[in-house]
PDB file of N, CA, C and O in Angstrom:
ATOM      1  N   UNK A   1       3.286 -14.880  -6.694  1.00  0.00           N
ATOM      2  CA  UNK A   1       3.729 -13.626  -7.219  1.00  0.00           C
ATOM      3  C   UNK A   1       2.562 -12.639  -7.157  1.00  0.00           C
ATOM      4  O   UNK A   1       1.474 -13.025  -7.584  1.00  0.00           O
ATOM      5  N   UNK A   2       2.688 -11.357  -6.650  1.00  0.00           N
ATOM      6  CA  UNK A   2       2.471 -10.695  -6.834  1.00  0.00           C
ATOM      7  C   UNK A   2       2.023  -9.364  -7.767  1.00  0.00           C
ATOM      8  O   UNK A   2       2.905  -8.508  -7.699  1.00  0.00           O
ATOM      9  N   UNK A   3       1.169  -9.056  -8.412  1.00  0.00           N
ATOM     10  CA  UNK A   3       0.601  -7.889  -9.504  1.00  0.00           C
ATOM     11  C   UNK A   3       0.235  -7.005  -9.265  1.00  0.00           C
ATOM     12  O   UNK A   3      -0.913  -7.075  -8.825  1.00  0.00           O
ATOM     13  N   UNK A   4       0.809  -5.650  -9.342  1.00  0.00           N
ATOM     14  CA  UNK A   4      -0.043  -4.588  -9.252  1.00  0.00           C
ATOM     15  C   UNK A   4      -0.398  -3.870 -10.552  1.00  0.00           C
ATOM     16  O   UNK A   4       0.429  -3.874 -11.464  1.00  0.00           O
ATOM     17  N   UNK A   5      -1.893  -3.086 -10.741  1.00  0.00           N
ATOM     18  CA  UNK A   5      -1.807  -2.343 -11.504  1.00  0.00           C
ATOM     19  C   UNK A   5      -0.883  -0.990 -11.882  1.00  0.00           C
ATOM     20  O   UNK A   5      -1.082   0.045 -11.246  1.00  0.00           O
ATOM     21  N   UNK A   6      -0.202  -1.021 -12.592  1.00  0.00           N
ATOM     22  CA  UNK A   6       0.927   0.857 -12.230  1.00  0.00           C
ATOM     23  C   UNK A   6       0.040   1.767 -13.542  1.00  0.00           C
ATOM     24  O   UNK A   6       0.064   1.594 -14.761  1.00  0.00           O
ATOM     25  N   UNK A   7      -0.712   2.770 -12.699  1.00  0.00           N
ATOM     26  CA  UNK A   7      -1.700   3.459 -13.714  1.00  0.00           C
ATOM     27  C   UNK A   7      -0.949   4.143 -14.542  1.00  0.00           C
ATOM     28  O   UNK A   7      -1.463   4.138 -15.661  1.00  0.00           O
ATOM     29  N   UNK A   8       0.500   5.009 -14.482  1.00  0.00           N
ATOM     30  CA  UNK A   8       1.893   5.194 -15.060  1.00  0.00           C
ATOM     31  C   UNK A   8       1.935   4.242 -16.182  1.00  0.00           C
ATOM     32  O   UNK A   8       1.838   4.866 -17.238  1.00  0.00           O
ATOM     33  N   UNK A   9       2.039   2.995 -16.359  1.00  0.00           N
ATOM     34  CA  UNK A   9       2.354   2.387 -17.363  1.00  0.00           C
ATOM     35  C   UNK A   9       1.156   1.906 -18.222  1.00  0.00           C
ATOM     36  O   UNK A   9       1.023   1.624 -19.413  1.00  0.00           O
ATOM     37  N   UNK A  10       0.250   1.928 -17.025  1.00  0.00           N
ATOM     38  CA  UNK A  10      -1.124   1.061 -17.926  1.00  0.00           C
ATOM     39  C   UNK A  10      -1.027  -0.119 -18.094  1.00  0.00           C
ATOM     40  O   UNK A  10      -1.385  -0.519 -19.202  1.00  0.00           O
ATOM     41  N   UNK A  11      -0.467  -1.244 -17.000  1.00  0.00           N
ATOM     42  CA  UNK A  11      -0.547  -2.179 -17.087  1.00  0.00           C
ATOM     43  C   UNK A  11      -0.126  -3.005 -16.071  1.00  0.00           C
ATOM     44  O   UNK A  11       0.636  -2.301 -15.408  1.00  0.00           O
ATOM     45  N   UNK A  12      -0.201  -4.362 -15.450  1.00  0.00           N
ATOM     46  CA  UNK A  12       0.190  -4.838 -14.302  1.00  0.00           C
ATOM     47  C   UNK A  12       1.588  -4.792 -14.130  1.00  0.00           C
ATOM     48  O   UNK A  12       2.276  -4.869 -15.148  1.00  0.00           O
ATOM     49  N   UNK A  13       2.130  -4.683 -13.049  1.00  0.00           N
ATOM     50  CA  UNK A  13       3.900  -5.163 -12.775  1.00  0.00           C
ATOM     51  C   UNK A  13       3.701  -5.949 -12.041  1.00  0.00           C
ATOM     52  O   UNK A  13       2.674  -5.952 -11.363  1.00  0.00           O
ATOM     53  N   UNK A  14       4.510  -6.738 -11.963  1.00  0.00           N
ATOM     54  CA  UNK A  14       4.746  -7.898 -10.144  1.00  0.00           C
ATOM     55  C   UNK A  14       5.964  -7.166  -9.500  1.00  0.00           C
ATOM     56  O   UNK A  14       7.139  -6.952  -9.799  1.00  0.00           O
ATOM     57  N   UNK A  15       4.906  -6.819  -8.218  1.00  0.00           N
ATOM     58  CA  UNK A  15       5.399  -6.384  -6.907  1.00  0.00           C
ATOM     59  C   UNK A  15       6.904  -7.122  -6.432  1.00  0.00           C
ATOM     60  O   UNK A  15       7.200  -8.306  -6.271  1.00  0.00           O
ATOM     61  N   UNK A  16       7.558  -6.078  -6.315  1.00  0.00           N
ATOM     62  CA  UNK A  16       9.054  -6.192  -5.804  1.00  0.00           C
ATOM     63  C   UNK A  16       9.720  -5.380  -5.124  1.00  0.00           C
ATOM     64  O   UNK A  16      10.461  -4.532  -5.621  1.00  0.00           O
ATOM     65  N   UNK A  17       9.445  -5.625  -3.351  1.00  0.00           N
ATOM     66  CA  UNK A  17       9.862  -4.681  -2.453  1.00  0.00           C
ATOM     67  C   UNK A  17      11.377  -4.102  -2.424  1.00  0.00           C
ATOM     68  O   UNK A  17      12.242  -4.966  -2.285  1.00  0.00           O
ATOM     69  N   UNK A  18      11.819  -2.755  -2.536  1.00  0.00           N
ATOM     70  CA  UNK A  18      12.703  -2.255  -2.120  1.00  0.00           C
ATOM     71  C   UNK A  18      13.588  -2.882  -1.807  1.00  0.00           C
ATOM     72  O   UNK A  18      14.448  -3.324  -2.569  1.00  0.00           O
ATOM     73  N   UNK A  19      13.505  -3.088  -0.146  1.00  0.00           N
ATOM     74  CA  UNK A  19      14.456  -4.372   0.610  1.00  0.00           C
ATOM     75  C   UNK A  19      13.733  -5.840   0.225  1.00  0.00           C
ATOM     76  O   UNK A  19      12.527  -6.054   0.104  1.00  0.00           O
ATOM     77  N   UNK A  20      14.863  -6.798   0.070  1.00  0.00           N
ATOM     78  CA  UNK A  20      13.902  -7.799   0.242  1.00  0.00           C
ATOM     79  C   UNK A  20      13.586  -8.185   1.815  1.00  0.00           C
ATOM     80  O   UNK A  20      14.226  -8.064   2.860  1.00  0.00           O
ATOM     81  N   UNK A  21      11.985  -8.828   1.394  1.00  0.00           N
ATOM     82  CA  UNK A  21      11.838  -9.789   3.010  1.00  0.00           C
ATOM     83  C   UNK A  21      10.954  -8.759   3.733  1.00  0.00           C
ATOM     84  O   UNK A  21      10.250  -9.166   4.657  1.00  0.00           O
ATOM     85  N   UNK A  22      10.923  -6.908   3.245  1.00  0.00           N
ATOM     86  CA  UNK A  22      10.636  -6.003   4.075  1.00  0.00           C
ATOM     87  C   UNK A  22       9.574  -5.601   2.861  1.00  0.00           C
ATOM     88  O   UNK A  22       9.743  -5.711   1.647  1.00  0.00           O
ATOM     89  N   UNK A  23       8.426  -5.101   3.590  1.00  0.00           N
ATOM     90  CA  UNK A  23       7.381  -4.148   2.920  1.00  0.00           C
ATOM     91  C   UNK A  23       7.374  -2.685   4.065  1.00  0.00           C
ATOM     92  O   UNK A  23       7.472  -2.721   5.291  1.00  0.00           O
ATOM     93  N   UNK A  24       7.273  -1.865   3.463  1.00  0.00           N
ATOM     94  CA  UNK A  24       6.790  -0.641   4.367  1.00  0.00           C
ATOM     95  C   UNK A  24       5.537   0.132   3.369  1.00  0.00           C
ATOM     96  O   UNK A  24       5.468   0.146   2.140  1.00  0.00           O
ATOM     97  N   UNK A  25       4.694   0.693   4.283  1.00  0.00           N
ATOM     98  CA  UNK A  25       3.553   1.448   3.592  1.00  0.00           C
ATOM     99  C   UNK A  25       3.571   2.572   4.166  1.00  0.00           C
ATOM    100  O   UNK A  25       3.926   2.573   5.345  1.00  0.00           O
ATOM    101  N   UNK A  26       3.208   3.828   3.542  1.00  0.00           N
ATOM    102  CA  UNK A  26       2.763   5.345   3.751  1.00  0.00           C
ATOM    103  C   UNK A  26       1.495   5.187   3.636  1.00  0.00           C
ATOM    104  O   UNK A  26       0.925   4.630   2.697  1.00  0.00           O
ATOM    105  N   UNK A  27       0.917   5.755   4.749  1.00  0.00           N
ATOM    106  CA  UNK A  27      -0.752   6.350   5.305  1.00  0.00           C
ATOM    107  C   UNK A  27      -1.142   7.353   5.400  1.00  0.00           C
ATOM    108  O   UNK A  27      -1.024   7.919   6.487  1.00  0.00           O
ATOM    109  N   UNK A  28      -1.699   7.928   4.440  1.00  0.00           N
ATOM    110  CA  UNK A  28      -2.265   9.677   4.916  1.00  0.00           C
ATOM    111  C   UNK A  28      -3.395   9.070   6.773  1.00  0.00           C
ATOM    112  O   UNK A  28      -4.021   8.131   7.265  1.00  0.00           O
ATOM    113  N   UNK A  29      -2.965  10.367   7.016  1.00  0.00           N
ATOM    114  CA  UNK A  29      -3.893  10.385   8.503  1.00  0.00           C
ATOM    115  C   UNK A  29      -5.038  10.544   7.592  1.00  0.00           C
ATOM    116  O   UNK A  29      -5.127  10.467   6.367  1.00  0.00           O
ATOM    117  N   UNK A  30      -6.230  10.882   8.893  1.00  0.00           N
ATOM    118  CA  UNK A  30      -7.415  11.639   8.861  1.00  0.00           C
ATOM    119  C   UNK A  30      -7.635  12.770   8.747  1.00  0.00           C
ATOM    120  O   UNK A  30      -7.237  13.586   9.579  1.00  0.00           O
ATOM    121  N   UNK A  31      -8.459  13.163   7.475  1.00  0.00           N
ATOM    122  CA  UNK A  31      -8.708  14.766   7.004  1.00  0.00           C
ATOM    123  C   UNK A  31     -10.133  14.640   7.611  1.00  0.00           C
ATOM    124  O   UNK A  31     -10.908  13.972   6.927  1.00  0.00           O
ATOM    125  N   UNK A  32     -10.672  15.208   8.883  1.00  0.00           N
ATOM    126  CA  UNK A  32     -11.685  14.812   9.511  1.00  0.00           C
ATOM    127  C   UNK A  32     -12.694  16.596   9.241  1.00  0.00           C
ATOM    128  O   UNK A  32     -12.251  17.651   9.696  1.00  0.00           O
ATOM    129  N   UNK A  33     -13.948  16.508   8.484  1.00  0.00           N
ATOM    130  CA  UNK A  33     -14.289  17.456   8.666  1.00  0.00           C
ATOM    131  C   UNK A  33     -15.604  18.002   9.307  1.00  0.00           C
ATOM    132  O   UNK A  33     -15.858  19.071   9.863  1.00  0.00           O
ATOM    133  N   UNK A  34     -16.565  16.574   8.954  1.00  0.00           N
ATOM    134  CA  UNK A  34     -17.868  16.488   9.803  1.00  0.00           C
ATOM    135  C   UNK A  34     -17.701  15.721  11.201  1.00  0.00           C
ATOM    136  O   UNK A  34     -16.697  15.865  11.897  1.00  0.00           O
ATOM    137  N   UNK A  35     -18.563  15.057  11.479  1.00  0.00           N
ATOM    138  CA  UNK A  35     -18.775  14.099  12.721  1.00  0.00           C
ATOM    139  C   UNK A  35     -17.722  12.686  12.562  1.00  0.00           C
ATOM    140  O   UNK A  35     -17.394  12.642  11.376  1.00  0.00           O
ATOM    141  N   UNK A  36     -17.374  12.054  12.981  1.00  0.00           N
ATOM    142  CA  UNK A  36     -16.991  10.714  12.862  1.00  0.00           C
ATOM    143  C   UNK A  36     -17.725   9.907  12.553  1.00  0.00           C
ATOM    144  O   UNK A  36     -18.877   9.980  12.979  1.00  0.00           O
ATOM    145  N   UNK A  37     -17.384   8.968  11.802  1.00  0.00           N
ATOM    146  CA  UNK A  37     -18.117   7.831  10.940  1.00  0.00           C
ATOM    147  C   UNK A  37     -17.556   6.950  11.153  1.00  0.00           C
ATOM    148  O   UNK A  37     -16.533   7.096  11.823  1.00  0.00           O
ATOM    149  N   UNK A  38     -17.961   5.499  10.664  1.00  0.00           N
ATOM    150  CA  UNK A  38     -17.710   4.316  10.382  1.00  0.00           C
ATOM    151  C   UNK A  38     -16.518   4.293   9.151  1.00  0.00           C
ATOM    152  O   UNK A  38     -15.518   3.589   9.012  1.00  0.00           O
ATOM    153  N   UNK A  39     -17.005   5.220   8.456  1.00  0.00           N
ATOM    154  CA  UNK A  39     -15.716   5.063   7.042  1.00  0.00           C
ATOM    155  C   UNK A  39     -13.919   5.621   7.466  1.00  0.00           C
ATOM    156  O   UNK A  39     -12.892   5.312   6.861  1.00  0.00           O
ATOM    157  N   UNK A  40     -14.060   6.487   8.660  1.00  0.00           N
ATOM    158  CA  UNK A  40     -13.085   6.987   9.221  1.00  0.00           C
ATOM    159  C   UNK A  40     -12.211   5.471   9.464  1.00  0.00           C
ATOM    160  O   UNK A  40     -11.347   5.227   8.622  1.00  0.00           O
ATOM    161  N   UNK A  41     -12.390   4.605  10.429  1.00  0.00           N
ATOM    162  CA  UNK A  41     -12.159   3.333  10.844  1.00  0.00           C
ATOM    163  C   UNK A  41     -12.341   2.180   9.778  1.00  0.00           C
ATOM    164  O   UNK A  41     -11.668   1.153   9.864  1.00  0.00           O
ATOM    165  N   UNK A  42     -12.822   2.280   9.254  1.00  0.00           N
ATOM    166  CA  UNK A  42     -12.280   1.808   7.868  1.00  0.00           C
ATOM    167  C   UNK A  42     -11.203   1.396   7.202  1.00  0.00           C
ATOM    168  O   UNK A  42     -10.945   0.295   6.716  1.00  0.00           O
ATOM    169  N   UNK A  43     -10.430   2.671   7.236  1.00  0.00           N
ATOM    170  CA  UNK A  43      -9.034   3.069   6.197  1.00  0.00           C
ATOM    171  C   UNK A  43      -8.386   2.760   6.809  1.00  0.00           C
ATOM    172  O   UNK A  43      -7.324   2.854   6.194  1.00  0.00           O
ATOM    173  N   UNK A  44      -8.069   2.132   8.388  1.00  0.00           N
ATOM    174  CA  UNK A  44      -7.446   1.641   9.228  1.00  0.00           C
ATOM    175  C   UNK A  44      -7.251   0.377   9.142  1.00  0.00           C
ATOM    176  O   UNK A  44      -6.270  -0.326   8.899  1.00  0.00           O
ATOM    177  N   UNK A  45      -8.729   0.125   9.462  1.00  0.00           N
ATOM    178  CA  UNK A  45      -8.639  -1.453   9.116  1.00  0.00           C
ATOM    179  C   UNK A  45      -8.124  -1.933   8.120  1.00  0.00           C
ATOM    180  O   UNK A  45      -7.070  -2.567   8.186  1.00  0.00           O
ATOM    181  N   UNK A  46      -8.849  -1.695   6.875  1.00  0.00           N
ATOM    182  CA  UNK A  46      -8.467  -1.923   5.221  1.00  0.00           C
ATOM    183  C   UNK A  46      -6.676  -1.929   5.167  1.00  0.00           C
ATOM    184  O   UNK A  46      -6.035  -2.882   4.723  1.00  0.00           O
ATOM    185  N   UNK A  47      -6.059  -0.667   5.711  1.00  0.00           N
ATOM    186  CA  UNK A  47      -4.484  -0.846   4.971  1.00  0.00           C
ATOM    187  C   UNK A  47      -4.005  -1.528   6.346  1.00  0.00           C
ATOM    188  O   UNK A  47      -2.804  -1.768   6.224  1.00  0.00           O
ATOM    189  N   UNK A  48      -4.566  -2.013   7.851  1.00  0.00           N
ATOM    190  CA  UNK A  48      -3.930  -2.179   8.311  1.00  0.00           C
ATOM    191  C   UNK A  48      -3.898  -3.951   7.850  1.00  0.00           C
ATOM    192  O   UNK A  48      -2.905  -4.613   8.155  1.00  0.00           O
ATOM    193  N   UNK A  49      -5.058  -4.591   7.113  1.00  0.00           N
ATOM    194  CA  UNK A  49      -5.074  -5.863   6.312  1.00  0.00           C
ATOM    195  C   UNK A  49      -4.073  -5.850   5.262  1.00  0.00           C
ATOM    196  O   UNK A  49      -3.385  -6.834   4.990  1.00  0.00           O
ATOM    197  N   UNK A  50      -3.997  -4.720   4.670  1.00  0.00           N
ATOM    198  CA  UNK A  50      -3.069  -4.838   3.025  1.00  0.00           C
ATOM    199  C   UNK A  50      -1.654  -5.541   4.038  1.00  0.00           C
ATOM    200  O   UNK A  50      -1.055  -6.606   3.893  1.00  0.00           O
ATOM    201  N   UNK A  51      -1.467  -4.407   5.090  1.00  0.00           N
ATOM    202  CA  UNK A  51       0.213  -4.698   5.519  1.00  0.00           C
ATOM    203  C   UNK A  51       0.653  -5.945   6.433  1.00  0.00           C
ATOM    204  O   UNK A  51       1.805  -6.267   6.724  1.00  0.00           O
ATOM    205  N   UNK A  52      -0.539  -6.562   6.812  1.00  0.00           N
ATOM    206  CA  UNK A  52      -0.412  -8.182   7.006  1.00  0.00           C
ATOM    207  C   UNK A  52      -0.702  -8.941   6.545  1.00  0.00           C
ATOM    208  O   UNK A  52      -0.788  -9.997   7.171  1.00  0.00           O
ATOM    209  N   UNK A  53      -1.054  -8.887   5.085  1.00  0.00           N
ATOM    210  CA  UNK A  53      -1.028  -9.480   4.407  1.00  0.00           C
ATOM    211  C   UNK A  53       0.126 -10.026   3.306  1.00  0.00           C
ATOM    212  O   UNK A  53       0.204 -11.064   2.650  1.00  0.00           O
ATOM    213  N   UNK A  54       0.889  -8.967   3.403  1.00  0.00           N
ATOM    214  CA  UNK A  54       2.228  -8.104   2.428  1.00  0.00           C
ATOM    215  C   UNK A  54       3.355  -9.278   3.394  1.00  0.00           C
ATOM    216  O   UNK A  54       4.573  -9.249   3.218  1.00  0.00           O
TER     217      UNK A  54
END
C-alpha cells in the first residue's frame, strides 16, 4: 500500500488511482531562463522514475 502526504489534510492518505490498474501524471515543462544545467534533466529523470515505479 501506498501513502501519500495530502498537505490539504495534514496527514498521510493511501494512494488510490482514479482508474484502477492505471496511473497518469501531469509534468510542468521547462521554465528555462539561464544556460542549461544538469538540474534541467533531472526533473525528467526523477518523475520519469516516480511513473515506473507507480
Amino acid at each position: 500500500m501506498l501513502k501519500i502526504y495530502n498537505t490539504l489534510a495534514r496527514a498521510p492518505q493511501e494512494f488510490i488511482p482514479i482508474e484502477p490498474g492505471r496511473v497518469r501524471l501531469y509534468v510542468c515543462g521547462l521554465t528555462v531562463f539561464v544556460y542549461c544545467h544538469l538540474g534541467h534533466g533531472r526533473v525528467m529523470v526523477v518523475f520519469d522514475m516516480v511513473v515506473r515505479w507507480l
